[in-house]
C-alpha positions in Angstrom: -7.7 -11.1 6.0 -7.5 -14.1 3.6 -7.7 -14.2 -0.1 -11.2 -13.5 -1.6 -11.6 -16.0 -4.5 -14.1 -13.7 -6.5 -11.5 -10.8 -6.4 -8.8 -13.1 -7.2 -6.3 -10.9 -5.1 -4.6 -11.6 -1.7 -4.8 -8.5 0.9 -2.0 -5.9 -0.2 1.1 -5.8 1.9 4.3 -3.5 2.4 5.8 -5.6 0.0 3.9 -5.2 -3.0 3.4 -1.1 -2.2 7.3 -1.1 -2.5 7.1 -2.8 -5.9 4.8 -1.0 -6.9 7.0 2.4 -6.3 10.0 0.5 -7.5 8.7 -0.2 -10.9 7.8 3.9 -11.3 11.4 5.7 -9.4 13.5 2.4 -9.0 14.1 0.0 -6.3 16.5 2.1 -3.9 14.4 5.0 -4.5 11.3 3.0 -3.4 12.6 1.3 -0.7 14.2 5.1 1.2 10.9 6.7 0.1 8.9 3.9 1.6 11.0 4.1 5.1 10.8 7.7 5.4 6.9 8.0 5.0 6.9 5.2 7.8 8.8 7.1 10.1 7.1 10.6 9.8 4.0 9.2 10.4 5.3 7.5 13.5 5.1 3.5 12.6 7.9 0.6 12.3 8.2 -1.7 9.5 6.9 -3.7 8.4 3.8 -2.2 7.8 1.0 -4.8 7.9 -2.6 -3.6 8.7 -4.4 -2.2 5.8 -5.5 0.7 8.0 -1.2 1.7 8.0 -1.1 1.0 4.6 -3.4 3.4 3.5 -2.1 5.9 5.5 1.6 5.1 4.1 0.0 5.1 0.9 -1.7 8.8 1.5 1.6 9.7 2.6 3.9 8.7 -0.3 0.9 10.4 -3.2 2.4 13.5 -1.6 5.5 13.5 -2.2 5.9 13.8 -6.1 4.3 13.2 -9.6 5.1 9.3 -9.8 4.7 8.2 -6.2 1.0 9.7 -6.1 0.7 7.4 -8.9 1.9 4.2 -7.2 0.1 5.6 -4.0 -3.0 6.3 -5.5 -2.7 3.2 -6.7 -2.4 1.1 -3.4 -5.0 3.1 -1.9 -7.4 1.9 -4.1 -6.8 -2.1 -4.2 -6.7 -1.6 -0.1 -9.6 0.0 -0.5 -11.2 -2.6 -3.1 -10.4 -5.4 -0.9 -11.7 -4.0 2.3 -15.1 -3.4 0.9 -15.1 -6.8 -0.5 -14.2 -8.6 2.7 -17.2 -6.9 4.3 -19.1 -8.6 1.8 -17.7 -12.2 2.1 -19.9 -14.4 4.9 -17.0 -15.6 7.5 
């Protein structure tokens, strides 16, 4: 999906959801939390699709006080910037 100028975001990516962790539990934290909710739910990184991402995202909000944060978190701008893409004419 491309950028939608009225949200003023680009789609969310793997990338920003492990930034997002790594600013609450620390970048080696983020990055092993991040790569083991990939793997029990069966994918590869790089996650890409916001339809993975979610379900990463789900995943991680599980795990412990500050990752449902970051998770919570991720789920909602995918979320966000799905329903506004739905809503921008091709």
């Amino acid at each position: 999906m491309a950028r939608i100028e009225n949200y003023g975001h680009d789609m969310p990516t793997e990338q920003d959801a492990v930034k997002a962790l790594a600013d609450l539990i620390g970048p080696q934290m983020a990055e092993g939390l991040w790569t083991l909710a990939v793997q029990a739910l069966g994918m590869r990184r790089p996650v890409s699709s916001p339809a993975e991402l979610r379900r990463v995202a789900e995943h991680v909000m599980e795990v412990g006080e500050l990752s449902r944060v970051a998770g919570r978190s991720l789920k909602v701008r995918i979320i966000t910037y799905e329903a506004l893409a739905r809503t921008v004419p091709s």
